[in-house]
N, C-alpha and C positions, 0 to 999 in steps of 0.2 A: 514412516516418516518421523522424526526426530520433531518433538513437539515445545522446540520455546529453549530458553535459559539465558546466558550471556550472550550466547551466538545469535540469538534470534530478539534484536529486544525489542522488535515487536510483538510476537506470542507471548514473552515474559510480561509486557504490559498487560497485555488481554487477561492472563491468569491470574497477572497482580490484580487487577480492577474485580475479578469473577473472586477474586481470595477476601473482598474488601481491604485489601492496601492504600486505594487510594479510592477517595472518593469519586463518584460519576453518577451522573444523571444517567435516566431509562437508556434514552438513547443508545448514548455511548457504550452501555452496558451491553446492549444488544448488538452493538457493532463487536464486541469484543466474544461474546459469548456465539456470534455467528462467524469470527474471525476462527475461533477453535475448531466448531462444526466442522467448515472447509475445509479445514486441515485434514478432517479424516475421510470427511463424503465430498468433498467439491468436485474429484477427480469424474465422479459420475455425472455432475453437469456441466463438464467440460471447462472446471478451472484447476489452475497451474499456483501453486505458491514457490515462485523463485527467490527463495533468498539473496542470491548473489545482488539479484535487480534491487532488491529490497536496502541491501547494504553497502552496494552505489549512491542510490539518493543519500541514504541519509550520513555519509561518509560527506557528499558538496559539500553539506551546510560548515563543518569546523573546516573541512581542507582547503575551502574555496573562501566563503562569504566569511567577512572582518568584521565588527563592531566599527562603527565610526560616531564622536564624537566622546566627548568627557573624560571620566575616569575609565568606563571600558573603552579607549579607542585602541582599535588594532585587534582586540581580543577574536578568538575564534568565536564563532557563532552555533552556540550549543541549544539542541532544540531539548525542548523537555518533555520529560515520557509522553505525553499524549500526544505532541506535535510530533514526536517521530510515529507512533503510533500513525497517523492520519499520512507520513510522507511516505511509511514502509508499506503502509496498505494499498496506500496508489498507484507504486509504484512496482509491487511484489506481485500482487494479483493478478497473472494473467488469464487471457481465454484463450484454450487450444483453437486450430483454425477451424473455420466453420465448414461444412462438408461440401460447400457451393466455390469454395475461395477458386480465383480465380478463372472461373465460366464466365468473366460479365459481370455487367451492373444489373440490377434488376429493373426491370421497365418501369417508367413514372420517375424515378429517384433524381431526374432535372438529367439527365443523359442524353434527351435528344438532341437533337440537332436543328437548327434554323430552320433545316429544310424539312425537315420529318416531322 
């Protein structure tokens, strides 16, 4: 799997931040440094890194959502590295389906019924 650059500028953040490009706290650090991980081993706990998903969201923000008020009014709404960072990760990471999908709810989960 293709790991990051223009196309992915999510991964491209993760590596900026792990390259020291831009500053960041533990935290974020570790989100970024566990953003890479997944990329190479996620598959084995059943996660999906879809870019496509990934660069839907973060495409809304300029093609959709406008600036309103002042001297920006109108302007597209340009997220910056870290905020697309946080909207491609939310949106990019999936979980394959779970090996139960579709047998049912599992008992307890508020599925019963009045009468049951």
């Amino acid at each position: 799997m293709a790991r990051g650059g223009r196309a992915d500028p999510v991964t491209a953040y993760a590596k900026s931040v792990l390259a020291g490009r831009f500053v960041a706290g533990p935290h974020v650090r570790n989100a970024c440094a566990r953003h890479l991980r997944d990329l190479d081993d996620g598959a084995k706990r059943g996660l999906k890194w879809d870019l496509k998903a990934a660069r839907f969201a973060l495409g809304f923000f300029p093609d959709v959502l406008r600036l309103a008020g002042g001297q920006f009014e109108g302007l597209a709404f340009k997220l910056e590295p870290s905020q697309a960072f946080i909207v491609g990760s939310l949106f990019g990471w999936k979980r394959k389906a779970c090996p139960r999908a579709g047998q049912g709810p599992d008992p307890g989960n508020g599925t019963r019924t009045a009468d049951g």
